[in-house]
C-alpha positions as CSV (number, residue, x, y, z in Angstrom):
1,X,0.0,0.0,0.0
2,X,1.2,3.7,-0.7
3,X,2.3,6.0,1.5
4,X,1.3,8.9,-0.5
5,X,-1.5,8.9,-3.1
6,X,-2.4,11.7,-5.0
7,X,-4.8,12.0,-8.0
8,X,-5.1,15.4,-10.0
9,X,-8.0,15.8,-12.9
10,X,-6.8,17.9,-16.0
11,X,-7.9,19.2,-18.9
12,X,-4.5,18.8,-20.9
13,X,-5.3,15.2,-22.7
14,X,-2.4,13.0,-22.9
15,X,0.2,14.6,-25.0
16,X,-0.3,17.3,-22.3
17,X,-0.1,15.6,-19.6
18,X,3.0,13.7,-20.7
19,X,4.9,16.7,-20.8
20,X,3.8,17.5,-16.9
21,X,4.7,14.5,-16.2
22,X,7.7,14.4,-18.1
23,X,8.8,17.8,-16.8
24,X,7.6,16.8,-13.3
25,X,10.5,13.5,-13.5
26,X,13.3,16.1,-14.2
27,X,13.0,18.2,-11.1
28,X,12.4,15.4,-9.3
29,X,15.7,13.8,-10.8
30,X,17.3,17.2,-10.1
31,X,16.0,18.1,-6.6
32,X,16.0,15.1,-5.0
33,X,18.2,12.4,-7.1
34,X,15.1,10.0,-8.1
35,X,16.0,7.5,-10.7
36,X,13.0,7.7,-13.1
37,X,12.3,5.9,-16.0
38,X,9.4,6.3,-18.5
39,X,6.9,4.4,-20.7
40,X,5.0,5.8,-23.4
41,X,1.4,3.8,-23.9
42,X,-1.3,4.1,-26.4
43,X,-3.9,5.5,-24.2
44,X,-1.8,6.4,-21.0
45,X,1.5,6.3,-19.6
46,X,3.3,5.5,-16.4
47,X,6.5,6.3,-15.1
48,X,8.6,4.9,-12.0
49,X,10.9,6.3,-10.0
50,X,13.0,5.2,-7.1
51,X,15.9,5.9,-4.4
52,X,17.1,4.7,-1.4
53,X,14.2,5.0,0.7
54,X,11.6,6.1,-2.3
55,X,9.5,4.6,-4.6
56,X,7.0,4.9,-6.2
57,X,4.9,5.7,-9.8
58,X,2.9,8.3,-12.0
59,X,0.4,7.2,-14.0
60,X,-0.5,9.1,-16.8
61,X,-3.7,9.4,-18.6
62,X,-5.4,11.8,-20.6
63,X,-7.8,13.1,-17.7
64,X,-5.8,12.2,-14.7
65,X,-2.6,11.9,-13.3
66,X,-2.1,9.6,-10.0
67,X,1.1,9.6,-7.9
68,X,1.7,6.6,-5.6
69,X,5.0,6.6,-3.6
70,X,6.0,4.0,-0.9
71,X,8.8,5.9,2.1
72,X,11.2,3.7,3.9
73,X,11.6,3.7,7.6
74,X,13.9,7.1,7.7
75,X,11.5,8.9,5.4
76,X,8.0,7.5,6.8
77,X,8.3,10.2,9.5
78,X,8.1,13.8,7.2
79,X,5.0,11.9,4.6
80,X,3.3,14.9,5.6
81,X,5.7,17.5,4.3
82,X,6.9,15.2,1.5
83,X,3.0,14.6,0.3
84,X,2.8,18.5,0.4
85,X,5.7,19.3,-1.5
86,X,4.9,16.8,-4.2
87,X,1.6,18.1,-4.5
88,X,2.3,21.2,-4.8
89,X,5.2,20.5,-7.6
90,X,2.5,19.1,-9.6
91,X,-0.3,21.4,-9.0
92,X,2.4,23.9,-10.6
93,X,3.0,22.2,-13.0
94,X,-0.5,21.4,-14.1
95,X,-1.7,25.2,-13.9
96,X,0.9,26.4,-16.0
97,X,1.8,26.4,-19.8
98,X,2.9,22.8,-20.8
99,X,6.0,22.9,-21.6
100,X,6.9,22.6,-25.5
């Protein structure tokens, strides 16, 4: 079971939404040194990504994006904050311009 689910509806369809989430993978990559990986699908998409501690996947579909992550032991305690912040990451990211 996940530690932290979170489910966004959008407007963008799916080539939109794979650029969020695209985008989304390379601050997270970036910021926090999350080994993603990607796979394109005909009607959706779903990417994983993982660290020490961390792991967990976006699925991508042309209505709906849904984050699942799974904490370790050290990171369990802050799911709060990190819930928040990945939330809020991706609520950016969906109200603004996808990216080109």
């Amino acid at each position: 079971m996940a530690d932290i689910l979170i489910e966004r509806s959008h407007t963008l369809g799916l080539a939109g939404a794979r650029a969020v989430a695209r985008r989304w993978m390379q601050k997270a990559e970036e910021a926090y040194g999350l080994d993603c990986r990607y796979v394109e699908g005909t009607h959706g998409d779903e990417a994983e990504f993982r660290r020490d501690g961390v792991a967990g996947r976006v699925e991508v579909g042309a209505d709906r994006l849904r984050l699942e992550a799974t904490l370790g032991f050290l990171f369990a305690a802050f799911s709060d904050q990190i819930e928040q912040r990945l939330a809020r990451s991706l609520d950016e990211l969906l109200a603004g311009p996808a990216p080109a």
